[in-house]
Structures are given as structure tokens and as C-alpha cells.
C-alpha positions as CSV (number, residue, x, y, z in Angstrom):
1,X,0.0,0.0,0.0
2,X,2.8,2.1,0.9
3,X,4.6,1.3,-1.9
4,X,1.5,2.0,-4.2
5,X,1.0,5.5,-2.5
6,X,4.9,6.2,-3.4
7,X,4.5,5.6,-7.0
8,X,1.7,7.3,-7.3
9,X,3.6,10.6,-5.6
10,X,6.5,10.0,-7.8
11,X,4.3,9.7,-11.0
12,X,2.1,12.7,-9.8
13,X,5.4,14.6,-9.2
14,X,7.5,14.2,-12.5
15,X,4.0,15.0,-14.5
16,X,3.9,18.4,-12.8
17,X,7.5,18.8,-13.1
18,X,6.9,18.2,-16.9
19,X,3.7,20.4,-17.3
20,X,5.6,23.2,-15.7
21,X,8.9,22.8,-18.0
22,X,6.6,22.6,-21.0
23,X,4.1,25.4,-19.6
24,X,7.9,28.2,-19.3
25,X,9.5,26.6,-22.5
26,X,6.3,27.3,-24.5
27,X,6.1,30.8,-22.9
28,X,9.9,31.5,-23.5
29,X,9.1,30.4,-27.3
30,X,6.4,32.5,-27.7
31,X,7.9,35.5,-25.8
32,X,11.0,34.7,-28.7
33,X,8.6,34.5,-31.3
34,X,6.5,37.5,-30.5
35,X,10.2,39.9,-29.8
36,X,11.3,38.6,-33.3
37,X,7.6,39.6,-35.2
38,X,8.2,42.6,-33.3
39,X,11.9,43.1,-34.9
40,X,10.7,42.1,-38.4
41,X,7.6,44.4,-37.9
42,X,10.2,47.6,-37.0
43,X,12.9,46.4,-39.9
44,X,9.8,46.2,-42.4
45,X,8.9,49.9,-41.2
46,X,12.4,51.5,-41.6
47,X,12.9,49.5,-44.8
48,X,9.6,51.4,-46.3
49,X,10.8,54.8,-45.1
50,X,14.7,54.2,-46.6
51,X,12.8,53.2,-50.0
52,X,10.7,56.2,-50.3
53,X,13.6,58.3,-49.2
54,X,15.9,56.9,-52.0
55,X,12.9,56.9,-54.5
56,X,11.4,60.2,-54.4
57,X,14.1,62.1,-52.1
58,X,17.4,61.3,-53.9
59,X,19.4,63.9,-55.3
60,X,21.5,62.4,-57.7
61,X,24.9,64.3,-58.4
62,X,27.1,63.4,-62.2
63,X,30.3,62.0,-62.4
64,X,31.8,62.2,-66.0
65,X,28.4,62.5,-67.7
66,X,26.1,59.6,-65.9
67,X,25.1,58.8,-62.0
68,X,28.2,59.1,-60.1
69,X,26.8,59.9,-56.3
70,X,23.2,60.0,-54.7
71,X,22.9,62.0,-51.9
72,X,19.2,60.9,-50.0
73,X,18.3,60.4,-46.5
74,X,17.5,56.9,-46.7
75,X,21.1,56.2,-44.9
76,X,19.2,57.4,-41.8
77,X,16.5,54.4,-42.0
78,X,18.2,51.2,-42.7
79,X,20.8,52.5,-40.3
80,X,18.4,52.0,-37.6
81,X,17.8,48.1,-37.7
82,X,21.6,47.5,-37.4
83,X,21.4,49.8,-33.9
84,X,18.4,48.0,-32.4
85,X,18.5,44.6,-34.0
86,X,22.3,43.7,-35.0
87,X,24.3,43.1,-38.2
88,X,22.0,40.6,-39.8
89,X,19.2,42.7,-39.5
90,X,21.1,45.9,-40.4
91,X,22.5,43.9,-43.8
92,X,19.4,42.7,-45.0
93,X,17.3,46.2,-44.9
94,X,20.2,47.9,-45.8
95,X,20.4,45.3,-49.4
96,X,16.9,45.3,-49.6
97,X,16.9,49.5,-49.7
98,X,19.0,49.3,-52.8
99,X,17.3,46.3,-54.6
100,X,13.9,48.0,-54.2
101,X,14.4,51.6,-54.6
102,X,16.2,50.6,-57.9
103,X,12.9,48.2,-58.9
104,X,11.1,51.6,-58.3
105,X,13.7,53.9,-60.3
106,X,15.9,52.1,-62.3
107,X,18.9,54.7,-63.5
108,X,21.5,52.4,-66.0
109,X,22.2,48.9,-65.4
110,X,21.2,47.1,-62.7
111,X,25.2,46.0,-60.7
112,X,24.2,43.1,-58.2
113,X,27.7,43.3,-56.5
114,X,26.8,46.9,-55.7
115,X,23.9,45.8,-53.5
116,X,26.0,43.1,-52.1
117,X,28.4,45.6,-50.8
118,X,25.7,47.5,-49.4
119,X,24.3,44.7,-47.6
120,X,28.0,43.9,-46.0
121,X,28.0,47.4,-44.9
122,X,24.8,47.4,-43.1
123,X,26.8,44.3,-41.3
124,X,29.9,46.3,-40.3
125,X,27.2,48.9,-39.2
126,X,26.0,46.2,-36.5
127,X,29.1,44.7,-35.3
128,X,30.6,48.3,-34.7
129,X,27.4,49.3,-32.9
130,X,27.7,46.4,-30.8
131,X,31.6,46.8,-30.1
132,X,30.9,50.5,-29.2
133,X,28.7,50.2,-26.8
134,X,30.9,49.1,-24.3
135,X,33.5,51.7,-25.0
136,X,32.8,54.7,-22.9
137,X,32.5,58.6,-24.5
138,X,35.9,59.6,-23.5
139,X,38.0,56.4,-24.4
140,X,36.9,56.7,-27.9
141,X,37.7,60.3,-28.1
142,X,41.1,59.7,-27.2
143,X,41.6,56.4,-29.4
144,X,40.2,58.8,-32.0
145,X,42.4,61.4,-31.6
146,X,45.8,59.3,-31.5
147,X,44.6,57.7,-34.7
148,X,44.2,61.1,-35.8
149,X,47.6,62.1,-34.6
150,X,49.3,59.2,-36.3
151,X,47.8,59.5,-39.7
152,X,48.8,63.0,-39.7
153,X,52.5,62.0,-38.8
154,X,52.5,59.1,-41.1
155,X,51.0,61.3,-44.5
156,X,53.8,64.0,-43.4
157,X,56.7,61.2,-43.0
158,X,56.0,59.8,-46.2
159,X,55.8,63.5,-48.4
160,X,59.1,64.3,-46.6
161,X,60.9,60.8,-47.4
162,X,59.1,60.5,-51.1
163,X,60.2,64.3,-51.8
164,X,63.6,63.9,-50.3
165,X,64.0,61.0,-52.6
166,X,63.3,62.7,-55.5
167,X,60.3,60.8,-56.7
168,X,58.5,63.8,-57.0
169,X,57.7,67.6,-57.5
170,X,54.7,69.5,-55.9
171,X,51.8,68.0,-53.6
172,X,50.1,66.0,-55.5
173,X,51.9,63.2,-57.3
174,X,51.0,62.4,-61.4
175,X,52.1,60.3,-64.7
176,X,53.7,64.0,-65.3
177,X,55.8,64.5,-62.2
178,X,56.8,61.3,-61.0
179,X,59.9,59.4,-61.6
180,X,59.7,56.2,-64.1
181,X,60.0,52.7,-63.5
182,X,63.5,52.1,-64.5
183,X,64.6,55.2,-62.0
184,X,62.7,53.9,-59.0
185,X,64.3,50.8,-59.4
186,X,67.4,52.0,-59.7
187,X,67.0,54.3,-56.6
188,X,65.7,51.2,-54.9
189,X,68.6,49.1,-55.6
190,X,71.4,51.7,-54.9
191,X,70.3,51.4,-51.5
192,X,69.4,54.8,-51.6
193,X,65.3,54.4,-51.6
194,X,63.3,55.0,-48.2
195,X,60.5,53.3,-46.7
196,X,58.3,55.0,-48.7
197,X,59.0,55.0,-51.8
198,X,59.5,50.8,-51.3
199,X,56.0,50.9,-50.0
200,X,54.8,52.9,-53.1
201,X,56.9,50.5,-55.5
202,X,55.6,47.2,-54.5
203,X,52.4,48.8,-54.2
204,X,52.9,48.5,-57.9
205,X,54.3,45.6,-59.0
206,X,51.0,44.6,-60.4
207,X,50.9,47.5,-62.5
208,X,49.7,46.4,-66.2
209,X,53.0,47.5,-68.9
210,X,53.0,50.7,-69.5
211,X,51.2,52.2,-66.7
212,X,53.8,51.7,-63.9
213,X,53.7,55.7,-63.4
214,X,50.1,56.1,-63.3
215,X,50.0,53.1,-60.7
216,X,53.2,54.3,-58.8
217,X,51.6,58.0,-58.6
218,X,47.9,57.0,-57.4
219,X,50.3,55.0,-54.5
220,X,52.5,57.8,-53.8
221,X,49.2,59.9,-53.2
222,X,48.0,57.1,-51.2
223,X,50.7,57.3,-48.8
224,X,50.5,61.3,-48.7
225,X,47.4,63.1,-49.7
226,X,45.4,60.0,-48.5
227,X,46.6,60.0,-45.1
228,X,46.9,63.8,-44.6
229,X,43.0,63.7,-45.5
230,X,41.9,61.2,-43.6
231,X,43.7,63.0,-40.5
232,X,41.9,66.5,-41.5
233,X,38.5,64.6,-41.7
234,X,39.1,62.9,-38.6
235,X,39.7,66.1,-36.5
236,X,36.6,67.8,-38.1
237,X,34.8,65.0,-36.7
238,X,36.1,65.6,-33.0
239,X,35.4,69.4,-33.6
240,X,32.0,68.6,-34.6
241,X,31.5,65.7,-31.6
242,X,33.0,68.4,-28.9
243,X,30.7,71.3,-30.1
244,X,27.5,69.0,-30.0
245,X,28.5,67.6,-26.5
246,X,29.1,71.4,-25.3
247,X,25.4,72.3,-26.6
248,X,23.6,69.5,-24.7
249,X,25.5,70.7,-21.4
250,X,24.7,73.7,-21.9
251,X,20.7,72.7,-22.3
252,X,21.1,70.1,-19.8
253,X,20.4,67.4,-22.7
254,X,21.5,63.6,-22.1
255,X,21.5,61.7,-24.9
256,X,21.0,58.0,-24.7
257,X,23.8,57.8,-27.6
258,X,26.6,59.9,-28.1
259,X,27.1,61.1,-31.5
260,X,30.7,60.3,-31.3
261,X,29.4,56.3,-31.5
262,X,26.9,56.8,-33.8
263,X,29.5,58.3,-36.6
264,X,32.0,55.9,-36.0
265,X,29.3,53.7,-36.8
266,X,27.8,55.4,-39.7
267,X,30.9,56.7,-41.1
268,X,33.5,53.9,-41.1
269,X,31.1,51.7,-42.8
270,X,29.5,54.7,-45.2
271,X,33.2,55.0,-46.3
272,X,34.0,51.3,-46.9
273,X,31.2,51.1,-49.2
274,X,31.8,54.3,-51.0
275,X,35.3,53.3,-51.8
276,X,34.4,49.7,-52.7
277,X,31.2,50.9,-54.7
278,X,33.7,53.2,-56.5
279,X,36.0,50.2,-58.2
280,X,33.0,48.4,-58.7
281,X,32.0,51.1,-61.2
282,X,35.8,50.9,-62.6
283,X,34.9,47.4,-63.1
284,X,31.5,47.8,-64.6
285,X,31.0,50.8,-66.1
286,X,32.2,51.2,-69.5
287,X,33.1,54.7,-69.3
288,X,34.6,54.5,-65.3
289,X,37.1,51.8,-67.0
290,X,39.7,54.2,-68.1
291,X,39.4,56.9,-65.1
292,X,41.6,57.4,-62.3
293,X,40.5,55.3,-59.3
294,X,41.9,58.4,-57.2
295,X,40.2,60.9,-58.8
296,X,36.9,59.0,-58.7
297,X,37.5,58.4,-55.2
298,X,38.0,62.0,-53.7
299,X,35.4,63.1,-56.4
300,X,33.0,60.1,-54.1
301,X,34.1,60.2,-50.9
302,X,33.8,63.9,-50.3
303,X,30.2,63.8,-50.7
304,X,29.6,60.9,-48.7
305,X,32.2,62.0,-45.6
306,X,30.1,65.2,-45.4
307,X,26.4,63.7,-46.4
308,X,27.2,60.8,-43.5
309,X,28.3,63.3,-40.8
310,X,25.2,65.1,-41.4
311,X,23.0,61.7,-41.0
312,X,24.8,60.3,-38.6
313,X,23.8,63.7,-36.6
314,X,20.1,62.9,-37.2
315,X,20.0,59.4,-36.4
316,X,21.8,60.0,-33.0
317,X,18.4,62.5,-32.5
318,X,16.2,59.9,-33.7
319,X,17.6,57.1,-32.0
320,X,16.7,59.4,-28.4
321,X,13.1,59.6,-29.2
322,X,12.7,55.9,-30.2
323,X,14.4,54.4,-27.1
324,X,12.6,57.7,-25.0
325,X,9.0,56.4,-26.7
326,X,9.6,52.7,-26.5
327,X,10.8,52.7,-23.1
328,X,13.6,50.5,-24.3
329,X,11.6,47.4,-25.6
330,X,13.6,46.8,-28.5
């Protein structure tokens, strides 16, 4: 009888053990479910706005006689899901904005690997969110600001070894003004050739015949211009970071992002794509195929430095109110 009464307990016991593990799992599931509808539902939302923005709001500027840059805010909108949801999310709207707003107003042919691109950025986007938001205000600022420092010092090293070394005359390095193969070489193998101009040799060693000077130059400027640039842009950025933060003191304002963040964020990977989009084109465009990857570049990435610090302002505003109105439930 005892025994009977035991069994019964110990049957009684693991079936509400099991009805309560399968009561919470089913909850967690649904709770997963109903936060992932939720994600899609927002993702869907932001996709729609960064389509109509790139369809009816685009402002598209030339570049040798066709479509070199647009300029629309639909950046702002398919940043969003990589902020709230992560890179996957951020990748897909962001390669869905540029399928669909070119199914809605096709301009020339139709480059899948420029969408691809896009989609990768919206995936850097996410993983630099992520890694950012452990890295306090200050910290970044001062990472910022050595990088700064040292791509300054490294663009001026470079001119002063490059000049000192003869390869060439001016500030901007071209097929006119540079040294040819055979001198390089020469220079190179006399032992009298610094670090740069080794750097800005084997730089071209892939150079097709006949164009060593036009590859050696577009290196040389690399090494120079390039990093002297990137240095100015960077401390613009600060400026622009430490005048914002000095305005919201003032007004007593707390953001719940920093804008700092939110343009490394924006910017790094606006910049990636720009630049890879940009020898796409060289690789696809008939007429891009005999210009200057330089020239194309500065002509590109001017634009989309400024047109990114400028959305990367108003998502930072944008992302405020959403967190402010849903209370965090992302």
C-alpha cells in the first residue's frame, strides 16, 4: 500500500515537473517569437521609409556624364535596424533598400555586387554598434584622436621621405611629375630608396606594362594626400562631436547615444562602401574603366564623408526619441 502510494507521488510529481517545463518553455518560445515579429515588424517599417527616401528624395549628383553619387536620406532608415537589432538585420534592410528603390527607379544597369556591398555594410554597421557600446565617451575620443595624430605624422613622414627621394615635384603626385620605372628601381637598388617609396613600388608591381607611373603615382598619393585627409576629416569629426556635447551641457540634454558612436558607426562603414562601390564602377562601367581610381575616389568620398556626418547627426536625435517612446523594448 505504501509502496502503491509512493509511486503514485512519484508519478504525480514528474508529471507536474513536466507540465511546468513545458508550460515556461512554450512561454519562453512565444515570448522569442512575439520579440522577433516585433523586430521584423520595426525592420519592415524602416525598410519602407529608406525606399521612399531613396525613390522620391534622392538627389543624384554626375560624375563624368552619368550617375556618379546620390545623396538621400535613406542612410538614416536602414541604419536603424543594425542599432536595435544587429548586423544581420542591419544587412538585409540595408540590401533590400538598394534592390527595391532601384525596382522603383531604375537609372542604368542594374550591378548586383553593388547591393552586395551595401548589404555587407549594413553588417559592419551592426558589429561596430555592438563593439561601441561598451567603449565609454571619453576612451573613444582619445583612441580617436591618437589615430588622428598618427595619420597625420604618417602622410607627413611619407611626403618628406618620397620628396627627399626625389620621386616627385609638388603635392600632388601624377604620370607628369613622378619618376619612371627604371629610376625607382634604380633608386631602390642603390640602396638609396626609403621606406616610402619601397612601400609605393611594391604597391605596384602589379601595375599592367606601360602604366607603372600612373600606378606608382595614385600609391604615392596614397601614402600622402590619402593620409593627410583622412587626418583632417578625422579632427573635423572631433570638432563637430565636442561642439554637440558642449550644446547638450549647456541645455542640460543627455543623450542615450553619443554622436561620437553613432558616426564611428555610420561613417566607417559609409566610407567602406563608397570606396568599394567606387572600383565596382571601374569594373563595370564602361566609361569608369579608363578613369583614375583616385580621382573618382575623392570626387565620391567627399560627398559621402560630409552627407554621412550630417545623418549620422540625425540618427543619434532619432535614436533618443525611439528608445525615450519605447521605453527600451527593442
Amino acid at each position: 500500500m505504501r509502496y502503491s502510494i509512493r509511486c503514485s507521488y512519484m508519478v504525480t510529481s514528474n508529471y507536474n515537473e513536466l507540465l511546468s517545463y513545458t508550460y515556461f518553455r512554450l512561454r519562453e518560445l512565444f515570448f522569442l517569437e512575439k520579440k522577433n515579429l516585433r523586430k521584423i515588424i520595426i525592420s519592415a517599417m524602416f525598410l519602407s521609409l529608406a525606399v521612399i527616401s531613396a525613390t522620391f528624395i534622392s538627389i543624384d549628383l554626375p560624375l563624368f556624364g552619368i550617375k556618379g553619387l546620390e545623396l538621400n536620406p535613406s542612410v538614416i532608415f536602414y541604419t536603424f535596424p543594425a542599432l536595435l537589432f544587429g548586423p544581420l538585420y542591419g544587412g538585409i534592410v540595408a540590401g533590400m533598400t538598394d534592390v527595391l528603390s532601384f525596382v522603383l527607379k531604375p537609372q542604368g544597369a542594374f550591378i548586383p555586387w553593388i547591393s552586395v556591398v551595401v548589404f555587407l555594410g549594413g553588417v559592419l554597421k551592426g558589429f561596430i554598434w555592438k563593439g561601441l557600446k561598451k567603449v565609454s565617451d571619453r576612451k573613444l575620443r582619445i583612441v580617436s584622436l591618437v589615430v588622428v595624430l598618427v595619420l597625420l605624422a604618417s602622410g607627413l613622414a611619407n611626403r618628406i621621405m618620397l620628396l627627399n627621394d626625389g620621386i616627385y615635384k609638388g603635392y600632388i603626385a601624377s604620370e607628369k611629375n613622378v619618376l619612371d620605372k627604371d629610376a625607382v628601381e634604380n633608386l631602390i637598388e642603390e640602396g638609396k630608396a626609403s621606406y616610402a617609396t619601397k612601400a609605393a613600388s611594391k604597391l605596384s608591381v602589379y601595375a599592367k606594362e606601360g602604366a607603372f607611373k600612373a600606378d606608382f603615382s595614385k600609391n604615392v598619393n596614397y601614402l600622402t594626400v590619402g593620409f593627410e585627409a583622412a587626418s583632417l576629416l578625422g579632427l573635423i569629426l572631433l570638432i563637430i562631436d565636442f561642439l554637440i556635447g558642449r550644446s547638450d551641457a549647456k541645455k542640460g540634454r543627455e543623450r542615450k547615444a553619443s554622436y561620437i558612436k553613432i558616426l564611428v558607426a555610420v561613417l566607417i562603414p559609409g566610407l567602406l562602401v563608397t570606396t568599394l562601390n567606387t572600383q565596382v564602377l571601374i569594373w563595370f562601367i564602361s566609361i569608369f574603366n579608363t578613369r583614375s581610381f583616385m580621382i573618382m575616389w575623392v570626387l565620391r568620398i567627399i560627398p559621402s564623408f560630409i552627407s554621412h556626418t550630417i545623418q549620422a547627426y540625425y540618427v543619434a536625435i532619432l535614436y533618443d526619441v525611439y528608445i525615450k517612446y519605447s521605453k527600451g523594448k527593442i
